[in-house]
C-alpha positions in Angstrom: 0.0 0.0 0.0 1.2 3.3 -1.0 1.9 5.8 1.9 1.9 9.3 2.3 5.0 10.6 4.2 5.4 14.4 5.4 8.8 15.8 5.5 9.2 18.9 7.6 13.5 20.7 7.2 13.5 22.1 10.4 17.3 22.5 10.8 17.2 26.3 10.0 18.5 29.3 12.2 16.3 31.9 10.5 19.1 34.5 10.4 16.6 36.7 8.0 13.9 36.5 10.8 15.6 38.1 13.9 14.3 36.1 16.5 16.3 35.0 19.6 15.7 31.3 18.3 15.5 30.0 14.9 11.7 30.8 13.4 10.2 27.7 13.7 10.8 27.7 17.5 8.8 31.5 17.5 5.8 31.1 19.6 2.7 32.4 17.6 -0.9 32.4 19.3 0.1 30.6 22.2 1.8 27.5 20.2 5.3 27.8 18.0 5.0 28.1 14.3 6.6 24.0 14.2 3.7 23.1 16.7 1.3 24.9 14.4 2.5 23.6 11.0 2.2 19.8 12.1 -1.1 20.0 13.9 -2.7 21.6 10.7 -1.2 19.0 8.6 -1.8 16.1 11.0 -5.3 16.8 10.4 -5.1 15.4 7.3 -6.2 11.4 7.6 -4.2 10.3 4.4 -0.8 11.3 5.8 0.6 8.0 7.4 4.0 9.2 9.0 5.3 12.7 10.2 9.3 12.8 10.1 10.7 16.7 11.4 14.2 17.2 10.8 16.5 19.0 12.9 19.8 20.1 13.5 22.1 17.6 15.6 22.5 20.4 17.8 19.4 21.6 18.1 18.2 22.7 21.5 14.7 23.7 21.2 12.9 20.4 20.2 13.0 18.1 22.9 11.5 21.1 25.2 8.3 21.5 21.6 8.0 18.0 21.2 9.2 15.6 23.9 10.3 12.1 23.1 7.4 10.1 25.7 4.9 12.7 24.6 5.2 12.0 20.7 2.5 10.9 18.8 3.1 7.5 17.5 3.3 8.4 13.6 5.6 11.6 13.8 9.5 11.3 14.6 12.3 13.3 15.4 15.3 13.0 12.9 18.3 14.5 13.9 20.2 14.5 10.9 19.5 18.3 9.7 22.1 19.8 7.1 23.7 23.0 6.0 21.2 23.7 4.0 17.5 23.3 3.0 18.2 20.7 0.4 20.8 18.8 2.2 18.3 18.4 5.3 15.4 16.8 3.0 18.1 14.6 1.3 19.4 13.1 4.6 15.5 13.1 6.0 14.9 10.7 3.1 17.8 8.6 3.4 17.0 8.2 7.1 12.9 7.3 6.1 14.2 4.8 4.0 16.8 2.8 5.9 14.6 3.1 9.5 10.5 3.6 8.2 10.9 1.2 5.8 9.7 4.5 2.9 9.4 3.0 -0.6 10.2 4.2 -4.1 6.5 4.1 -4.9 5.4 6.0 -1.9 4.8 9.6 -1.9 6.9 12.4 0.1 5.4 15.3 0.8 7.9 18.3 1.8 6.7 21.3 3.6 8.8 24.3 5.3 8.5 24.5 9.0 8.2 28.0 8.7 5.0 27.8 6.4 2.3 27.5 9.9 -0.6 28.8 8.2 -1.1 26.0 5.1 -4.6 25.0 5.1 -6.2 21.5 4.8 -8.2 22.3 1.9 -4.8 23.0 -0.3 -3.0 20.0 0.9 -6.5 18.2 0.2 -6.4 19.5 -3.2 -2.7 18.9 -4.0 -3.0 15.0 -2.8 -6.1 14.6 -5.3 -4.3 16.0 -8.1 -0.9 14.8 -7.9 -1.7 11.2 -6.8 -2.3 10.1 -10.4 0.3 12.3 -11.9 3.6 10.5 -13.4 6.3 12.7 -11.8 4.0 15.0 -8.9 3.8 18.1 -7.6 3.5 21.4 -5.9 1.3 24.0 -4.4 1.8 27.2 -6.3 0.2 31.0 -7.0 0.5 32.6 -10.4 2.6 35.6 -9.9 0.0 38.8 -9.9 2.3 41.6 -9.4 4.2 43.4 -11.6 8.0 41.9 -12.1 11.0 44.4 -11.8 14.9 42.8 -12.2 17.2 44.9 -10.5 20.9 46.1 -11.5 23.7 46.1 -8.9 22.7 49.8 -7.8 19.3 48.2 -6.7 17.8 50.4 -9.9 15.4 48.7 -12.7 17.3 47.0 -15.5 13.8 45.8 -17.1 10.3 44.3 -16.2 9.5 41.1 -16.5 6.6 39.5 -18.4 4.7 37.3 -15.4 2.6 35.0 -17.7 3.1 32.1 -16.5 5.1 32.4 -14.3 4.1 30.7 -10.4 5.6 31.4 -6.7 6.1 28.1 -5.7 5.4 27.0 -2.2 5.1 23.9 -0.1 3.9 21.2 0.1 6.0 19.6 -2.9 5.2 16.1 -3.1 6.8 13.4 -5.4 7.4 10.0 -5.0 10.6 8.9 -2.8 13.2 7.1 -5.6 12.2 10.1 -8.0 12.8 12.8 -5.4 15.9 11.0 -4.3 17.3 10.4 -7.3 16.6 14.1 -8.0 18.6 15.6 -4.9 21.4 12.5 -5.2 22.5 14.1 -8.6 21.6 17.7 -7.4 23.7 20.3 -6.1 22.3 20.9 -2.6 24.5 24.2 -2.1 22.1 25.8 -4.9 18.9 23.8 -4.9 16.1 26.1 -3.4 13.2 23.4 -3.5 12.1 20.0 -4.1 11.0 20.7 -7.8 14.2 22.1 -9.2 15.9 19.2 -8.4 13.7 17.1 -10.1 13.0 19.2 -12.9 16.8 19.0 -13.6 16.1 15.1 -13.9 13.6 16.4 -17.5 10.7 15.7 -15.6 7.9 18.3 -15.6 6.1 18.5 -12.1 2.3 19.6 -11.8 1.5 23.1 -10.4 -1.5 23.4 -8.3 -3.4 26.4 -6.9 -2.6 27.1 -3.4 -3.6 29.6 -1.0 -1.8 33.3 -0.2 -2.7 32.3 3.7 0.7 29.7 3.1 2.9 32.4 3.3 6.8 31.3 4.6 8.1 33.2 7.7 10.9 35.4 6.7 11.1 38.3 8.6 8.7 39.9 11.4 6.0 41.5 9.4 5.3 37.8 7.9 5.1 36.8 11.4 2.3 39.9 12.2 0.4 38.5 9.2 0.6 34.9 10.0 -0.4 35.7 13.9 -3.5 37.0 12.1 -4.3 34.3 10.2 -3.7 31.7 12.6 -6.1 34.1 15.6 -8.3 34.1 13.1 -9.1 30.5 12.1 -9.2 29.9 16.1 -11.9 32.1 16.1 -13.7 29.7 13.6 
């Protein structure tokens, strides 16, 4: 049977963010954004195995999420890297060799620092991707207007946006292609999941997301997000 298997890098500092403790540690109505991101998502009945990875010298998680109080499908991986693509490559070696993850079944990574996803999206992404050759990504079309900047910070030119998508996460492939994908990559430059597979020829599927999944980067994401996350407690 086919499993779905979420991926959270959590090995990040947030050096962009400010914080006294690396972002996903930040505690946002009453819970920290990590705490928030996997309850949303553990909502989510077709997701068969949370795996967070951190640091090996992290010292936040064990006070978020201790060992004797974890839920028996989500698990602790210390085996984070120096950067975003390294940690998911080393997540998925480590699903493999000690959750017995398959080839065929389907990884689904998703930032830390991204606490306000909603259901509905993921929903949406698993329905449309789970029949698709290669899989997936939640996305937006870019609606602004596009400037390209010179090295005095002045416009060289606009860019055309049609077609063009702000990519966000989830991005959800199946393990041996995603692994393949980040075993050839180079994880010093690979920013997501769907470059490194693209690289392999393969074209992944874009699918709508929602401007509520907005990634933590610096404090005025984290006013917005406080927002959004107050507000679907009031629901």
């Amino acid at each position: 049977m086919t499993r779905h298997v979420v991926l959270i890098p959590a090995a990040g500092v947030g050096a962009r963010f400010g914080a006294g403790c690396p972002k996903q540690y930040v505690t946002l109505a009453g819970q920290t954004v990590l705490q928030h991101t996997v309850s949303r998502l553990a909502q989510i009945s077709a997701i068969d195995l949370f795996l967070i990875v951190v640091s090996e010298q992290d010292e936040y998680i064990d006070a978020v999420y201790p060992a004797d109080l974890l839920p028996p499908d989500v698990h602790i991986l210390r085996c984070g890297g120096a950067t975003r693509a390294q940690t998911v490559h080393n997540g998925i070696v480590q699903a493999q060799k000690y959750f017995n993850v398959q080839d065929n079944d389907w990884i689904l990574v998703h930032d830390a620092a991204r606490c306000c996803v909603s259901t509905d999206s993921v929903k949406r992404l698993l329905a449309a991707v789970q029949d698709h050759a290669v899989g997936g990504l939640l996305a937006l079309p870019v609606a602004d207007t596009l400037k390209q900047a010179d090295e005095q910070q002045q416009v060289s030119r606009t860019v055309n946006r049609t077609g063009l998508w702000q990519a966000q996460t989830p991005q959800m492939f199946r393990t041996g292609i995603l692994a393949r994908a980040l075993a050839q990559a180079d994880l010093d430059v690979i920013t997501d999941e769907s470059s490194a597979v693209e690289a392999l020829g393969l074209t992944p599927l874009l699918v709508a997301g929602d401007i509520r999944n907005l990634k933590l980067t610096s404090a005025q994401d984290a006013l917005l997000a406080s927002y959004f996350l107050q507000q679907d407690t009031i629901k």
